[in-house]
N, C-alpha and C positions, 0 to 999 in steps of 0.2 A: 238575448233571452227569448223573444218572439219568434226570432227565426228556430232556435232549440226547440221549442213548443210547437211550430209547424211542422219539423223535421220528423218528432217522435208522434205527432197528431198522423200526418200521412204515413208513415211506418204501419201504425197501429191499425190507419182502414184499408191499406194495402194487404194484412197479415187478414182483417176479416172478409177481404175480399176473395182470398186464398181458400181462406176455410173453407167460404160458401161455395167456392166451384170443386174443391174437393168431395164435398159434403154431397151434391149433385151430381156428380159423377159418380160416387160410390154408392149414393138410393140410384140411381138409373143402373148400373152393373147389377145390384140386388133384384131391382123388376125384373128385370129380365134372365134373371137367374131365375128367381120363382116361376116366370112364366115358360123356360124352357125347360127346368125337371118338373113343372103340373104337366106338360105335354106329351112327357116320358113316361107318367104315371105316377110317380112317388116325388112330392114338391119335398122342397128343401123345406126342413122347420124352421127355420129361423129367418127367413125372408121376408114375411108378413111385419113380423113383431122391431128387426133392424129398421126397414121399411119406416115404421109408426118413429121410433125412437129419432129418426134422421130426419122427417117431415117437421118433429117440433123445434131439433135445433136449426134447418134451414129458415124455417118461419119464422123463429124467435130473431134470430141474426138475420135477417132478411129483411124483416122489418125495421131493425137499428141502422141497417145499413142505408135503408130507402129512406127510414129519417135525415141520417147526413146531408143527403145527397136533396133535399127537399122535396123527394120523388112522392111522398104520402098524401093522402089524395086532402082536399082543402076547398073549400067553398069562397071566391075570390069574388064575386059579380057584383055581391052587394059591399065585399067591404073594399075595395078600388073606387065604389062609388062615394066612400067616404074624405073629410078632409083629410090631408096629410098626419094633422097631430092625434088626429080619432083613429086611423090608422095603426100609429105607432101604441098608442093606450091599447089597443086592441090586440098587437101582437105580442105587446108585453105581458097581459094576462095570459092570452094564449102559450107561451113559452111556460108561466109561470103555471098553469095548470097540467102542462108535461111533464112541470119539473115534478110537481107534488106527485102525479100519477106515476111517472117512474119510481118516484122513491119511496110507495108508499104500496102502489099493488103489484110494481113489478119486482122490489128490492126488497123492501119488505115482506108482503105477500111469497112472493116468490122463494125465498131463502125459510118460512115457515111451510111451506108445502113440500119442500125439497127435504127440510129434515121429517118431516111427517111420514114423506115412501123410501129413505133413503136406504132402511132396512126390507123392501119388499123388491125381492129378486123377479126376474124378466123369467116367464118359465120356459124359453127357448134357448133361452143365453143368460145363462144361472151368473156368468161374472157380470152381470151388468143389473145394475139398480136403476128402479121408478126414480128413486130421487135424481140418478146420474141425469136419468132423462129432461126431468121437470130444472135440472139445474141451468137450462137454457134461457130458463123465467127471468130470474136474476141477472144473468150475464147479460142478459139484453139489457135489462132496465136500467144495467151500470153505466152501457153505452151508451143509450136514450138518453139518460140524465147529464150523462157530458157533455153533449153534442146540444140537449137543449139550454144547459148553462153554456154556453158557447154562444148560443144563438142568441138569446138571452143578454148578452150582455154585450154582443154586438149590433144589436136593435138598440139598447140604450145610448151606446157612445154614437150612434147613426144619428143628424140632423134628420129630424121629420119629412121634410121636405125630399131629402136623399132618397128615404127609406121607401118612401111613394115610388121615384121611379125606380129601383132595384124592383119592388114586387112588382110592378105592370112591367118589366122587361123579363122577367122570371116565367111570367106566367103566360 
């Protein structure tokens, strides 16, 4: 069952790892398309505005992603100064207040602001919706909230003691 669940867990950050070098290689192709037809004289219209629309889903998934990976930035000095077991209280709130901020401004918030533009067209690229854009909101905060139930609940099965040196060799 565990092994099933890491199988389709790594599947799924391999597919968002995809996305994201796609997603960056097609806004870097877009700059510099903008910036070689402004050089010509007559820029492409739709460069600025794809441009904007690919900035918020690479940030939105860029940021789930560097969650996974524990890359997001963290103030460690004083709590390694702490005991083992204040430690682990410590990151279990912290997990738990990802959890709630995922599910609450990125999933919730996020899926109410998405249906709010989802009818307000891109005026360079009329098939494409604010909402499509903003729907990056959500998507992340699905993954943020998996990744931090994950984390989450492997800080509670971790002895206190363990969990001290994982985060001082981590860091």
């Amino acid at each position: 069952m565990m092994c099933a669940y890491q199988a389709v867990r790594g599947g799924v950050v391999r597919l968002l790892e995809w996305v994201l070098i796609a997603m960056v290689v097609l806004i870097t192709l877009d700059v510099l398309w903008g910036v070689l037809t402004r050089a010509f004289g007559h820029q492409a219209i739709y460069t600025d505005e794809l441009a904007r629309a690919l900035l918020v889903w690479i940030s939105m998934l860029g940021g789930a992603l560097a969650f996974e990976r524990k890359a997001h930035l963290g103030v460690d000095f004083f709590v390694s100064k702490m005991r083992p077991e204040a430690r682990k209280v410590l990151s279990v709130i912290t997990q738990g207040v990802t959890v709630a901020l995922a599910a609450v401004a990125f999933i919730a918030g996020g899926i109410a602001l998405t249906q709010g533009q989802w009818g307000q067209k891109l005026a360079t690229m009329p098939r494409l919706t604010q909402g499509q854009v903003y729907l990056a909101i959500p998507v992340a905060g699905v993954f943020i909230l998996l990744f931090a139930l994950e984390n989450l609940v492997a800080i509670i099965r971790t002895p206190a003691a363990e969990l001290g040196a994982q985060t001082q060799s981590e860091g």
